[in-house]
Backbone as a chain_set.jsonl record, in Angstrom:
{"seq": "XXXXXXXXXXXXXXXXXXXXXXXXXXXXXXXXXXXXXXXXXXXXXXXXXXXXXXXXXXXXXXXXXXXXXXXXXXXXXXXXXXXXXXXXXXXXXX", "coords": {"N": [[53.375, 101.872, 149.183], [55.681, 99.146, 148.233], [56.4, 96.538, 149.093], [60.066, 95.083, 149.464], [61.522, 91.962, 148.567], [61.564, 89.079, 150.706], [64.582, 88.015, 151.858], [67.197, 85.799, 152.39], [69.888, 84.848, 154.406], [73.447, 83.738, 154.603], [74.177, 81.161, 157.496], [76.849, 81.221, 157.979], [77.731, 83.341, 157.572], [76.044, 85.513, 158.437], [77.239, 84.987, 161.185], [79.61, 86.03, 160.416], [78.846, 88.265, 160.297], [77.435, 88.845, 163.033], [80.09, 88.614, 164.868], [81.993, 90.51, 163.672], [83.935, 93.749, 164.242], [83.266, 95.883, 162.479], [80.595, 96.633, 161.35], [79.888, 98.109, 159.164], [81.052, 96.861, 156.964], [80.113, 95.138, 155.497], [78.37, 96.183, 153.953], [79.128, 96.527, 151.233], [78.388, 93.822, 150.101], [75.589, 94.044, 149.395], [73.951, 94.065, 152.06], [71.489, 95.205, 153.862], [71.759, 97.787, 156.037], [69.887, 97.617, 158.473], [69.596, 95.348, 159.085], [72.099, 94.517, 159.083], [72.334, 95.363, 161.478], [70.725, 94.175, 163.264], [71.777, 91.109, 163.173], [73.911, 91.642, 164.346], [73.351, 92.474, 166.847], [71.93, 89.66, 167.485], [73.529, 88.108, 168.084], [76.533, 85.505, 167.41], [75.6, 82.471, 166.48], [75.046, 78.671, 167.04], [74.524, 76.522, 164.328], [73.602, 73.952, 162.249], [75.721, 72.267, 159.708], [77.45, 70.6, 156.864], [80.513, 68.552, 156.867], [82.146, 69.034, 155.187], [81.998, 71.669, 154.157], [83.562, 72.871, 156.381], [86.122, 72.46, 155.169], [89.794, 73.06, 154.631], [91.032, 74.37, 151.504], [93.345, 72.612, 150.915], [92.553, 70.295, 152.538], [90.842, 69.397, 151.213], [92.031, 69.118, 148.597], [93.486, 67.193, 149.13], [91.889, 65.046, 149.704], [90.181, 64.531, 147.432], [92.51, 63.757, 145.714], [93.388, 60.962, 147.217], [90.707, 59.917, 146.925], [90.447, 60.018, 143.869], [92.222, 57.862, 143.829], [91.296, 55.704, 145.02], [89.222, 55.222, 143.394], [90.361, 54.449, 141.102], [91.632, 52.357, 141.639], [89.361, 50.368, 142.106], [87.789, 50.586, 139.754], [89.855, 49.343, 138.328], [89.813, 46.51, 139.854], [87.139, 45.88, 138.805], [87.502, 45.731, 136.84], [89.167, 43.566, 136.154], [87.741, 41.568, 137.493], [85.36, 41.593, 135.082], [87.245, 40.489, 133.021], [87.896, 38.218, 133.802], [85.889, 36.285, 134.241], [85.425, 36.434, 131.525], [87.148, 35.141, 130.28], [86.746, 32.401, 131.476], [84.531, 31.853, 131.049], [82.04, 32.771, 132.334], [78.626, 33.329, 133.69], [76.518, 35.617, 134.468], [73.342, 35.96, 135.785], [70.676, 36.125, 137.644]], "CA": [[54.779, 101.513, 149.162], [56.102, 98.085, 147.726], [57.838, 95.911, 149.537], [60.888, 94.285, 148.612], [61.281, 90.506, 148.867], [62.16, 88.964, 152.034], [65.835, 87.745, 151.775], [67.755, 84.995, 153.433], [71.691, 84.882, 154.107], [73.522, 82.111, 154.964], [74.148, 81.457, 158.789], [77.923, 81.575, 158.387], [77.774, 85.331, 156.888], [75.066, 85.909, 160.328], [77.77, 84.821, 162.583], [80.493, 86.941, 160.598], [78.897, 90.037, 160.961], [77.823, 89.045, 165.095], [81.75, 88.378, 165.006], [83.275, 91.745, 163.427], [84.329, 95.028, 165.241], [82.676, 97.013, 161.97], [79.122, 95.495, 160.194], [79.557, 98.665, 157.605], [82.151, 96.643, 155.789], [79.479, 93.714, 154.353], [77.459, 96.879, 153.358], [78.941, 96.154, 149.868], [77.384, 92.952, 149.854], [74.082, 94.607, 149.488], [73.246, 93.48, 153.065], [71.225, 96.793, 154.378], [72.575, 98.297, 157.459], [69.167, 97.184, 159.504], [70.07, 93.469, 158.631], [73.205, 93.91, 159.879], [72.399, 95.88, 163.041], [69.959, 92.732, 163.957], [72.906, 90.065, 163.352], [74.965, 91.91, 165.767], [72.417, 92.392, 168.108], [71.593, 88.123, 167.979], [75.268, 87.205, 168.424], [76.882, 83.831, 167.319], [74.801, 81.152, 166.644], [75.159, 77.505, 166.216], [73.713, 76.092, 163.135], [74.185, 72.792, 161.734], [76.55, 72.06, 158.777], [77.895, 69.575, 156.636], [81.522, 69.127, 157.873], [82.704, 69.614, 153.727], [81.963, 72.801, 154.257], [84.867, 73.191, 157.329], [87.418, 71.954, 154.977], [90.106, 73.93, 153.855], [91.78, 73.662, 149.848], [94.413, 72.048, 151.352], [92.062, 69.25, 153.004], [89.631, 68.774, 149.741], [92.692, 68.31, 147.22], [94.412, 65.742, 149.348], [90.246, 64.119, 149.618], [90.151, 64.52, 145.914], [93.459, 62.589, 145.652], [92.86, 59.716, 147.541], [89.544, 59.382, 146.029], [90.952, 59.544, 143.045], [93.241, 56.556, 143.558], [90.425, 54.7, 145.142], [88.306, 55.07, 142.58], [91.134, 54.085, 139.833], [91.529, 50.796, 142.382], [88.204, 49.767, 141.966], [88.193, 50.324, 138.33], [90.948, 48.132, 137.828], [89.226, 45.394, 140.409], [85.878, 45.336, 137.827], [87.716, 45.097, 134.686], [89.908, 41.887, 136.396], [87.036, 40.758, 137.69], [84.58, 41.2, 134.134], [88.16, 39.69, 131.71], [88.145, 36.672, 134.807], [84.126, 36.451, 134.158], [84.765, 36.424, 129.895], [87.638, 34.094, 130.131], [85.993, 31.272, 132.545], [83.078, 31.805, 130.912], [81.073, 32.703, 133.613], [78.035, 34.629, 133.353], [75.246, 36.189, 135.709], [71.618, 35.225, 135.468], [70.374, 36.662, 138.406]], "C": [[54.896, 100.0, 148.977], [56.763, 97.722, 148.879], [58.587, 94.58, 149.207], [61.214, 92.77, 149.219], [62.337, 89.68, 149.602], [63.644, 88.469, 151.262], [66.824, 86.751, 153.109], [69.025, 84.901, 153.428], [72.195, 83.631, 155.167], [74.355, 82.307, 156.353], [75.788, 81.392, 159.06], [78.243, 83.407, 157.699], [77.223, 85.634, 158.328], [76.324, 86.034, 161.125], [78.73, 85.966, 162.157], [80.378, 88.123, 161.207], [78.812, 89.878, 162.547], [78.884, 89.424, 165.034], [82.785, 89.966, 164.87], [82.861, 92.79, 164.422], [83.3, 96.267, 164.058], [81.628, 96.211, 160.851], [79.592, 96.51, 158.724], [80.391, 97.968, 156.277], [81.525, 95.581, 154.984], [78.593, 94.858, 154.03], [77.579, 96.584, 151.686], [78.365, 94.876, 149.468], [76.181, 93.094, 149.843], [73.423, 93.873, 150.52], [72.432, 95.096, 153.643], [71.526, 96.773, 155.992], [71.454, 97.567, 158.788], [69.102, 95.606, 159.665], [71.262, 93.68, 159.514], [73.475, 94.327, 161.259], [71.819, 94.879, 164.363], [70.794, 91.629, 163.953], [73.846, 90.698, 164.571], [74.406, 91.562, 167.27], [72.19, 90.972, 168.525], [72.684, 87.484, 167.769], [75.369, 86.133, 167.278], [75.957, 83.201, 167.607], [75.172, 80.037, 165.91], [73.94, 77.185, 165.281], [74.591, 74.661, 162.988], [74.873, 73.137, 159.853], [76.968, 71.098, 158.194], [79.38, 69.896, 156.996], [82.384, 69.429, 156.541], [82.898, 70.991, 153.902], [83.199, 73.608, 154.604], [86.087, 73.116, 156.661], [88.577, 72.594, 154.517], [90.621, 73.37, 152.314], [92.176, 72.952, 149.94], [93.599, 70.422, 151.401], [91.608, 68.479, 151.751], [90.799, 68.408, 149.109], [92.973, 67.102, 147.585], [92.743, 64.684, 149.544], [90.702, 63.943, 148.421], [90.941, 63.153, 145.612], [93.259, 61.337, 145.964], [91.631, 59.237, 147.098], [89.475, 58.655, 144.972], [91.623, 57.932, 142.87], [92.472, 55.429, 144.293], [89.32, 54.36, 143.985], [89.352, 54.44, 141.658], [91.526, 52.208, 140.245], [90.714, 49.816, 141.517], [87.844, 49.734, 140.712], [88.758, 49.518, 137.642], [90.513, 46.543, 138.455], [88.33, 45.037, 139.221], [86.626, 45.316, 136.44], [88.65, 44.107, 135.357], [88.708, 40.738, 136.412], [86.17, 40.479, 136.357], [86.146, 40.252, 132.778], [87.978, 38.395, 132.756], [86.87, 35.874, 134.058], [84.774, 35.874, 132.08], [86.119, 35.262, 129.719], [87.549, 32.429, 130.424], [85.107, 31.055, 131.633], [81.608, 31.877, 131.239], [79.912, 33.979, 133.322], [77.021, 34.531, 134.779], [74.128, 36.165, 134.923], [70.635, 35.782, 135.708], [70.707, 37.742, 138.64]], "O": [[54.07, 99.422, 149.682], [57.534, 98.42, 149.537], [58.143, 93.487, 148.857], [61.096, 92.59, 150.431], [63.53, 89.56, 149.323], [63.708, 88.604, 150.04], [67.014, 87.001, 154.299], [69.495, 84.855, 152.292], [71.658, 82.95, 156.041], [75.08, 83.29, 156.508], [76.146, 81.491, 160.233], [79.15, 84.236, 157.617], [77.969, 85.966, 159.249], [76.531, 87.088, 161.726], [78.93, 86.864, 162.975], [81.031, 88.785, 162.014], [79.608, 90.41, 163.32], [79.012, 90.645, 165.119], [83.742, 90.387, 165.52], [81.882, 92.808, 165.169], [82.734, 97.257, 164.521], [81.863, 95.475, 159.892], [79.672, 96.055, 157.583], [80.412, 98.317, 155.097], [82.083, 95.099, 153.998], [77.569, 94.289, 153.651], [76.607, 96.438, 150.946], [77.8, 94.879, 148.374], [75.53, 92.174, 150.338], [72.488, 93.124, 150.237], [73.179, 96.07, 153.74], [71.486, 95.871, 156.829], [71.922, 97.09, 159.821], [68.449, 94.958, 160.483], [71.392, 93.069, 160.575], [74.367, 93.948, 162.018], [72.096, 94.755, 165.556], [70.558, 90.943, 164.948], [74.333, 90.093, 165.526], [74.727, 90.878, 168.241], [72.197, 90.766, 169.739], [72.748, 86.352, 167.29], [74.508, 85.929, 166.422], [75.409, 83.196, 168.709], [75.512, 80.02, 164.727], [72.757, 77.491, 165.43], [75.713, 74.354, 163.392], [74.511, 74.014, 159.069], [77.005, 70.192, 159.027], [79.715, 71.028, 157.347], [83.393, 70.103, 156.751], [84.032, 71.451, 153.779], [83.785, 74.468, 153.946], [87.104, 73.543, 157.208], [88.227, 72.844, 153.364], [90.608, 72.178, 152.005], [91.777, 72.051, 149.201], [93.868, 69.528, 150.599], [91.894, 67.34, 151.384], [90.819, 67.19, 148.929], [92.867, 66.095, 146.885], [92.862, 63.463, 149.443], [91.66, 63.185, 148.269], [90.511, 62.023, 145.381], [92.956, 60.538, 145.078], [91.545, 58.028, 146.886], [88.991, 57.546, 144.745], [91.471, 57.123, 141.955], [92.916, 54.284, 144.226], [88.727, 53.29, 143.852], [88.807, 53.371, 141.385], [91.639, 51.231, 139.505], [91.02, 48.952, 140.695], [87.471, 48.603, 140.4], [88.386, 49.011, 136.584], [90.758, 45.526, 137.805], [88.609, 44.017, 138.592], [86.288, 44.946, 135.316], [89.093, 43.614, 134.319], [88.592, 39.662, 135.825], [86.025, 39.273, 136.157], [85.808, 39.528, 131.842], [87.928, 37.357, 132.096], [87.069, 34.887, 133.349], [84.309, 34.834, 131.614], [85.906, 34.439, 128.829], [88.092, 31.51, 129.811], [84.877, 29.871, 131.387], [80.562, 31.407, 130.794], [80.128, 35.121, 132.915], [76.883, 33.716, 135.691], [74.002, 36.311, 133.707], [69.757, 36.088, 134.901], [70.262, 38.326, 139.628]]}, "num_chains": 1, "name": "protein.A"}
């Protein structure tokens, strides 16, 4: 008999199933039933995370945004600062 190749799932899926009232419902996620009888069985667990992860749509667009308009800042700083630089005449050496 073959056997098929181990498989790792990611530790916020683990906690869902601990978490639900019925595991058979990630069965369509081709998780097999003895996978998910052992997540129940080892509860909730902390894991580490980046905190991106936590964020919802909501959070990331308004990130995005402000990014955006920091980055378009600073854009506008280096082209004042390289026309300051070509009008002066100033150059870098070092």
């Amino acid at each position: 008999m073959e056997r098929s190749e181990y498989r790792r799932y990611d530790p916020r899926l683990k906690n869902l199933v601990a978490a639900s009232d019925d595991i058979r419902k990630f069965l369509k996620f081709g998780i097999s039933l003895s996978t998910l009888r052992e997540g129940k069985k080892n509860g909730v667990r902390e894991f580490f995370s980046i905190p991106e992860l936590d964020l919802t749509t909501f959070d990331l667009i308004a990130e995005n945004i402000t990014l955006k308009a920091k980055l378009a800042a600073l854009n506008a700083e280096h082209g004042l600062v390289l026309a300051t630089m070509k009008i002066f005449g100033f150059q870098i050496q070092y």
